[in-house]
N, C-alpha and C positions, 0 to 999 in steps of 0.2 A: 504494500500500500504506500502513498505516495505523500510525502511530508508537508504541511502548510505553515507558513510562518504568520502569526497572528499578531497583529500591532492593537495594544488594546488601550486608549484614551482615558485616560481619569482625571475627573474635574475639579478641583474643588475652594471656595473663597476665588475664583477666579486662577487660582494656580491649575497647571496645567502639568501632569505627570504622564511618560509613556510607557505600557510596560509591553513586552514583548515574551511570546509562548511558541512552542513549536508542536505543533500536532498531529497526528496519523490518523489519515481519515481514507474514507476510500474514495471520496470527489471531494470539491470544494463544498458542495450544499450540506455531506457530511460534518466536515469540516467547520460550518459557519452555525452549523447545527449543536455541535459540543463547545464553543467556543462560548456561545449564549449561553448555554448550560452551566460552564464554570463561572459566567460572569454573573449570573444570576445569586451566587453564594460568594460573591468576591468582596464582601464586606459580614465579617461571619454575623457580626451584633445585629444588625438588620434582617429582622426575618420577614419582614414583607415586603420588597425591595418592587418599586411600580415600573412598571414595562414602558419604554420608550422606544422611536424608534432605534435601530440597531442598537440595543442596550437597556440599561438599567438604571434608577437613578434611587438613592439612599437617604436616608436622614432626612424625608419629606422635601427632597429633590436638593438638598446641600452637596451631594455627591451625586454625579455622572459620571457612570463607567459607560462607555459607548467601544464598537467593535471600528478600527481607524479604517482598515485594511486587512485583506487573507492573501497570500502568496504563494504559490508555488514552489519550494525549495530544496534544498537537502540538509542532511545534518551535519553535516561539513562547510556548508554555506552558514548557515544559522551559527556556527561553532566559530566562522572565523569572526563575525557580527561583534558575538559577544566577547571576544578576546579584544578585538581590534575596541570596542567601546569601554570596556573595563581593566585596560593595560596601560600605565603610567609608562612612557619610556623617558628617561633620562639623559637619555645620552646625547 
């Protein structure tokens, strides 16, 4: 099955956070389909989190988690992402 890379927007006070997941899905509809599913519980304290569109919004709409983008990718692609965004070089 074929890997998706999921960029996932979260809103909050106006700030602006992005997080990124990698998924195995077997199309993208799969794909865009578990993606809402985790985003659905991506705030654990809010247990009634109101449906917008692509996303979910928390805390009587103080948070929006929205879905940015789905991708195509591999885990080698996504692996070098996160290295290259989380690696200080010095030199």
């Amino acid at each position: 099955m074929p890997d998706y890379w999921i960029k996932i927007n979260e809103t909050e006070d106006e700030e602006l956070k992005h997080h990124h997941y990698l998924i195995t899905a077997r199309d993208e509809s799969e794909a865009k389909k578990s993606a809402l599913k985790f985003m659905e519980r991506f705030i654990d304290d809010d247990e009634h989190p109101e449906k917008i569109e692509n996303g979910f919004s928390f805390y009587n709409k103080a948070v929006f988690v929205r879905l940015a983008a789905i991708k195509k990718t591999t885990k080698e692609e996504f692996k070098e992402f996160l290295l290259k965004t989380h690696t200080i070089d010095m030199t």
